[in-house]
Each structure stands twice: as structure tokens, then as C-alpha cells.
NUVOVEX-303916 format. One line per 8 residues: number of its first residue (from 1); their letters; for each residue x negated, y negated, z of C-alpha. Coordinates in steps of 0.5 Angstrom, whole numbers, plus 500, padded with zeros to 3 digits. Layout:
% NUVOVEX-303916
NUM	a	X,Y,Z | ...
This chain:
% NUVOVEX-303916
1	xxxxxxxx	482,515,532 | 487,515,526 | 486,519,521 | 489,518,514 | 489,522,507 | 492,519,501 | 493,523,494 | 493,519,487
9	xxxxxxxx	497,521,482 | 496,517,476 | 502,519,472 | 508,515,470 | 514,515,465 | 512,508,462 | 508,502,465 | 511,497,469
17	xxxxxxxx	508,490,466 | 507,488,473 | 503,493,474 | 495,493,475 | 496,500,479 | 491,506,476 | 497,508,472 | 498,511,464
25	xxxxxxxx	502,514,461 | 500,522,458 | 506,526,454 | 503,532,457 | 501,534,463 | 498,541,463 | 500,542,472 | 497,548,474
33	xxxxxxxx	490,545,471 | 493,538,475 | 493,542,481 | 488,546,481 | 482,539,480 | 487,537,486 | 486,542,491 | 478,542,489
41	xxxxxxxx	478,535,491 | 481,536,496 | 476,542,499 | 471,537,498 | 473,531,502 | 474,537,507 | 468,540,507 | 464,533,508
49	xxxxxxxx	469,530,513 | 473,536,516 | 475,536,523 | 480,532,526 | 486,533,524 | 490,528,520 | 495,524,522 | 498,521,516
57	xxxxxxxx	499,523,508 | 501,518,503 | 502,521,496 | 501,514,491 | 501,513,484 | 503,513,479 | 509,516,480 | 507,522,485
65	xxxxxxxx	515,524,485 | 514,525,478 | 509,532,481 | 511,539,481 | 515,539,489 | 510,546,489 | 505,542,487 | 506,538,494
73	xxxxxxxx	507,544,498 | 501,546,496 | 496,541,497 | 500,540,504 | 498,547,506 | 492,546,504 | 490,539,507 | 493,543,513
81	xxxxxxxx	488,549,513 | 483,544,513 | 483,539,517 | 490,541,521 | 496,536,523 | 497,532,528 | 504,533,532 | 508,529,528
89	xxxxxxxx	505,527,522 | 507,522,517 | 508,525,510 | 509,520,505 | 512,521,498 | 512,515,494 | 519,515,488 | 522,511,483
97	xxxxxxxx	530,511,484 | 531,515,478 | 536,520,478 | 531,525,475 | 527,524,481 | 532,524,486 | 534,530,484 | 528,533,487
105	xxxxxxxx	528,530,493 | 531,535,497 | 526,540,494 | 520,535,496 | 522,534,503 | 522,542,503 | 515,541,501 | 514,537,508
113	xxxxxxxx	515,530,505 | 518,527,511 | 517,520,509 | 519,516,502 | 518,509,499 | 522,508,493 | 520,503,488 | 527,499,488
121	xxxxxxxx	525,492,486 | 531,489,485 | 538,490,486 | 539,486,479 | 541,489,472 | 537,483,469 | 531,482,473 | 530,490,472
129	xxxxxxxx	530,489,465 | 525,483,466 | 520,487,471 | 521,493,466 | 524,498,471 | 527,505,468 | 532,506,474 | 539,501,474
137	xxxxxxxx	542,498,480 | 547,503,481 | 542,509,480 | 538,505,485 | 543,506,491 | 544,513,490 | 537,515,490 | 538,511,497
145	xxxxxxxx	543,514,499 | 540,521,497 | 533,519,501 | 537,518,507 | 540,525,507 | 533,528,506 | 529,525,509 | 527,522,517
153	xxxxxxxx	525,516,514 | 527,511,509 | 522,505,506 | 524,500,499 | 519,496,495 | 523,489,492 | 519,484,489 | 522,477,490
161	xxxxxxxx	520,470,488 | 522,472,481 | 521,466,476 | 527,462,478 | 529,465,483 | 533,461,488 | 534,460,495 | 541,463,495
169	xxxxxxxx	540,469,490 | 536,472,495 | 539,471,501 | 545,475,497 | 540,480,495 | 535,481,501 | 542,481,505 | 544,486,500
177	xxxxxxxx	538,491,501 | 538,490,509 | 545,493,509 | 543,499,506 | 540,501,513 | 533,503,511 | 528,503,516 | 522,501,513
185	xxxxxxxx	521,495,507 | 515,492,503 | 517,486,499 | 512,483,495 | 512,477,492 | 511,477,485 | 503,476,482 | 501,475,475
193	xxxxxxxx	495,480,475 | 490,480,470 | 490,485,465 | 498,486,466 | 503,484,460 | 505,480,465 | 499,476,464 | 500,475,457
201	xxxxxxxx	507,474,457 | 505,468,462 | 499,465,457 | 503,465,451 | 509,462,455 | 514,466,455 | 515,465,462 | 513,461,467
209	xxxxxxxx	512,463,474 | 515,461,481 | 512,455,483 | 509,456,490 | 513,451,494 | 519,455,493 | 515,461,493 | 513,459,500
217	xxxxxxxx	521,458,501 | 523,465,500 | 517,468,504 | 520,463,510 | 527,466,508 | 524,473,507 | 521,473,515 | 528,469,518
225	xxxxxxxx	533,475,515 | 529,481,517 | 527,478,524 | 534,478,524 | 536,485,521 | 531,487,527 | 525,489,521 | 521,483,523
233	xxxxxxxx	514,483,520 | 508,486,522 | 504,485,516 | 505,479,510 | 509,483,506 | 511,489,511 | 518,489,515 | 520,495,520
241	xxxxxxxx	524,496,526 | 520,497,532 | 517,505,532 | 518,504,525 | 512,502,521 | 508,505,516 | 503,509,520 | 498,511,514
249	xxxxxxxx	497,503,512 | 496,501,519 | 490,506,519 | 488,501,512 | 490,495,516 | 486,498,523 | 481,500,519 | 480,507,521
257	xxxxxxxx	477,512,516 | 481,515,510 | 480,519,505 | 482,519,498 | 483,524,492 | 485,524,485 | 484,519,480 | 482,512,482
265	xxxxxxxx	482,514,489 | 478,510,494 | 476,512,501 | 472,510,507 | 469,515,512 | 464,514,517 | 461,507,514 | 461,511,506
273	xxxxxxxx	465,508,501 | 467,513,495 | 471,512,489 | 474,517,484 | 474,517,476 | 478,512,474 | 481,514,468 | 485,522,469
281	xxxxxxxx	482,525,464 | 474,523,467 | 476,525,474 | 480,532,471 | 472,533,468 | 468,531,474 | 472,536,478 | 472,541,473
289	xxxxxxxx	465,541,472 | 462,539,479 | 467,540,483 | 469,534,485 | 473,527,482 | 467,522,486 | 465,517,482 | 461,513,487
297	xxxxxxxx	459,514,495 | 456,507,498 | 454,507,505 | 456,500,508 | 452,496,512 | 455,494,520 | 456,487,518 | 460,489,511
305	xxxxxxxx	464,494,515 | 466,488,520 | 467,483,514 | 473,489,511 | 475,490,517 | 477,483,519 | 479,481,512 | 484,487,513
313	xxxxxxxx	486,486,520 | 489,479,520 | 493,481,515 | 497,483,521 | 502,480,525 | 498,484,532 | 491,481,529 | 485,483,531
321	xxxxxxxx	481,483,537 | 474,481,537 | 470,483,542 | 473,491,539 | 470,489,533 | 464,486,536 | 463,493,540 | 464,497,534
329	xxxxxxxx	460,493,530 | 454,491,534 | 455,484,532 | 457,478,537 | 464,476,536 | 461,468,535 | 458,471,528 | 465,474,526
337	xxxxxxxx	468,469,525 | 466,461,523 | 468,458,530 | 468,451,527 | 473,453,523 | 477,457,528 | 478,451,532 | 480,447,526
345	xxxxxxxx	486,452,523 | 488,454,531 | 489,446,531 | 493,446,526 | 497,451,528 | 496,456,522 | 491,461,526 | 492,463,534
353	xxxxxxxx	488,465,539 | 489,469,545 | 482,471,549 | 479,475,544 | 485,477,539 | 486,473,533 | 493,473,530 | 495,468,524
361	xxxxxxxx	501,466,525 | 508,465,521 | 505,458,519 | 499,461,517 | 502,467,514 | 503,463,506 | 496,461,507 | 492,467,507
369	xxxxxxxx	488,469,502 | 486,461,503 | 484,462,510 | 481,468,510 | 476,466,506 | 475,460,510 | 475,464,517 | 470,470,515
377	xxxxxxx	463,468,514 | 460,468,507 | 454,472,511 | 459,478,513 | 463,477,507 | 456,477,502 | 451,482,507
């Protein structure tokens, strides 16, 4: 069963205003003190959960290529120590497309990075102004470039569905992005997120947003060009050639155990869900003081780990499979999901079933959150 450990660095240069992430801005960072609470934390989560190694690390943020390259290595010798790699573990690293952070790429890969995620967004000078990017477009294809050089495996992020965003614009900027070779792309759609600047601007008019039928036309768009390029979808907003797929966010999207440290971290390990201190300097003094950044550990009942599981799982393109559910959750495959309801959107082409496997289907896909809510049993989703 795959087991994943993911490492929140909290810190960034600046906010992006889209950004609802637990991210700030701090003008000092006092690194040794960071990488001593780091590695606590990390003793800790190993002292309750050791024991079967690890098949993937992501380092998320904040902007983790911001971290001391030694800081890195240190945290993956030790994570290695206690708990041991799996032959051929996913180290993910994820990086803004600066030069600055770029130039630590090769030192970063020396550190056992074998994977990167940069944080591109567009391959369009105004819409990196509008999404409030520090990088431009010619310093984002040399941090491509860079990346390809160092590491095994290469994935970009870019938001679409920017306001007044066309059809055409993005076919020339998704064809753009897929000639550039990676093997791995995660494209978002934009959300106004509460509590961002983004949704300020948005209520005091100084944008509107994409409505959502040409929304759901760029999404139609996104799915024919990657299944083109040979990146088909294999989760809404995650494209990969075959082999190529994120190995730590499936075991999310499976619902295998994971274990979270730093800032804001959630985890689940064995039916208990923890979540770290959210705010940097709060985690810093848990750990300093009790020896650990946990905020909140919540034992979770079968059926609420049935709810998060199915939840999780349709949003992939393999789906899920019931009757592995009901096993592992002792409850009957007819109380996951509403049957009614189940027939109802399978009609209509939205959802397909196989046997015991669930997938939503391309049609489906634009509609999730909706169906989601209408699927999965309000007594899973509120036990």
C-alpha cells in the first residue's frame, strides 16, 4: 500500500492573489532553527507511523525551492533512516520558474529531488502581470529548460480560463506548453477563492470572471489537445503520459495514508486525521515546545473514511471500485452510493458503471462538484 510523506514549506517572496494556499511572506527566516523544527516533526510522525517505507515525497508550499538545497537533503536522509525508500521513490519538489530558484536546481536534484513542479501559469507577459507572477515568459522557459536538464521528471501548472480568455488564445498557449516536452501538466481552471484579493477585486468590479459555459469550453479543449499530445487526463485537472502520473497525489486520490509535516500540514494515517498549526510562527513554537507542529489528531469513523475516499476517487479518470471500498470499509456497496441517483446521472451519460467500478465520465467531468454532492449519501458525507 502506498505510502506518501508530504513537507510544507510555508514561505514565499510575495502572495499570489489567487492564492488561498497556506503561504506568507516573512523578510527573515531564521534556516537552522527552520530545519531543526522540520526534522523534530518529522521524528515525530516516524516515531507513531514508521515502518513501511515510503514511496513518495512532495515538498509543497509556499515556495519549498525558496529551502536551503542542504535543508532538503537533510530532511531526506532522515525521512530515509526512519521509515526507508522504496526502490524507486518519487521526489517531488515543487518551484516557481525564477532565475534565482532555478539556479538551485542542479544542487536541489544532488539533494535526491528526482521530480519538479513549476509553477508557470501562463505563457503570457499580461496574464503574469494579472495573476501577480514574479517570473516572466522568457525566464519560465529557461527554468523548463533547466529542470529537463536536472531532473528525471518534469510537471508545469498553468491556469486557464482567465477572464476573457478565448477558445483560440488557449489552443495557441496549451499547444505552446505541450511542445515544450514535459511529462507531466496540471491545469486549473481559475476559482475566486474567498479570502484571496482575487475575490475582492471580483466584488468590487474590477473583474468579472469567465462565465462557465466558455469555461466549460476550454476544459472540453484542454481534455482534446493533451489526449492528443499523448497526456490524456487521468484526474480533472492532471495530464500524463502513460507511466508518467504523480505517484504521491494518487495516493490522495486512492486514499492511501500519508503523513504531513510542516505548517498547515494535514495527514491521514491509520483512520486518524492530523493537521499541524497553521500559522509558521505557531507550528515553530509547538515544535519547540512539545516537540511536534500538531494541532489536531481526529480518529475517523468507517463511514466518514468511505465518504473521503469516494469523494477523492471519482475525481479520477480510473474511478473507484465499490465492492474494494465496501471491503475495506465494512459497509454495503448499496449505502455508498445513492442508487437512485446512480442510475439517474449513468442515463444521462455523466457517470458509467462497470461491475463494481465507478468512473465519471468526460461528460461528467465539468460537473463534479455537483455530482459529487448528489452521489455520495448525505449519511457518509455528515457521519
Amino acid at each position: 500500500m502506498a505510502r506518501a510523506l508530504y513537507i510544507h514549506w510555508p514561505f514565499c517572496i510575495r502572495k499570489c492573489p489567487y492564492c488561498d494556499f497556506n503561504s506568507h511572506v516573512r523578510q527573515d527566516v531564521d534556516q537552522a532553527r527552520w530545519a531543526a523544527s522540520m526534522l523534530a516533526d518529522l521524528r515525530h510522525e516516524a516515531d507513531i507511523a514508521g515502518g513501511e517505507p515510503l514511496e513518495s515525497v512532495f515538498f509543497g508550499g509556499g515556495t519549498p525551492s525558496l529551502m536551503p538545497p542542504e535543508t532538503v537533503a537533510a530532511l531526506l536522509a532522515e525521512a530515509e533512516r526512519l521509515w526507508g525508500f522504496a526502490p524507486g521513490i518519487e521526489i517531488t519538489l515543487e518551484a516557481n520558474p525564477s532565475s534565482v530558484e532555478a539556479a538551485n536546481f542542479a544542487a536541489l536534484a544532488q539533494a535526491g529531488v528526482n521530480r519538479v513542479s513549476l509553477g508557470i501559469q501562463s505563457l503570457r507577459e499580461e496574464s503574469l502581470q494579472f495573476l501577480g507572477r514574479l517570473h516572466n515568459v522568457g525566464e519560465a522557459l529557461d527554468a523548463v529548460e533547466t529542470a529537463q536538464t536536472n531532473f528525471d521528471r518534469v510537471s508545469i501548472d498553468l491556469i486557464y480560463a482567465r477572464p476573457g480568455q478565448t477558445e483560440d488564445a488557449w489552443h495557441e498557449e496549451l499547444s505552446q506548453a505541450l511542445a515544450l516536452g514535459t511529462d507531466h501538466m496540471s491545469l486549473y481552471q481559475l476559482t475566486i477563492e474567498p479570502n484571496t484579493r482575487f475575490a475582492t477585486d471580483v466584488r468590487l468590479g474590477a473583474f468579472d470572471p469567465l462565465a462557465d459555459d466558455p469555461a466549460a469550453d476550454l476544459f472540453a479543449l484542454t481534455r482534446a489537445l493533451t489526449a492528443e499530445a499523448g497526456l490524456p487526463a487521468y484526474e480533472i485537472s492532471n495530464h500524463a503520459r502513460i507511466g508518467q502520473e504523480s505517484r504521491h497525489n494518487l495516493a490522495y486520490w486512492r486514499y492511501r495514508d500519508y503523513f504531513g509535516i510542516g505548517p498547515g500540514a494535514h495527514g491521514r494515517r491509520g483512520g486518524t486525521a492530523t493537521l499541524r498549526h497553521k500559522k509558521p510562527e505557531n507550528w515553530l513554537a509547538a515544535v519547540e515546545n512539545g516537540g511536534d507542529g500538531i494541532k489536531e489528531a481526529r480518529d475517523l469513523g468507517l463511514r466518514e473514511q468511505a465518504s473521503e475516499a469516494l469523494l477523492m476517487g471519482l475525481r479520477l479518470a480510473e474511478g473507484l471500485d465499490l465492492g474494494e471500498l465496501s471491503g475495506r470499509f465494512s459497509i454495503a456497496q448499496r449505502d455508498l452510493i445513492a442508487p437512485e441517483k446512480l442510475r439517474l446521472y449513468s442515463d444521462l451519460g455523466l457517470v458509467r458503471q462497470d461491475g463494481s467500478r465507478i468512473t465519471v465520465t468526460d461528460s461528467g467531468m465539468p460537473l463534479l462538484d455537483g455530482l459529487l454532492a448528489e452521489l455520495v449519501p448525505e449519511a457518509l458525507v455528515s457521519a
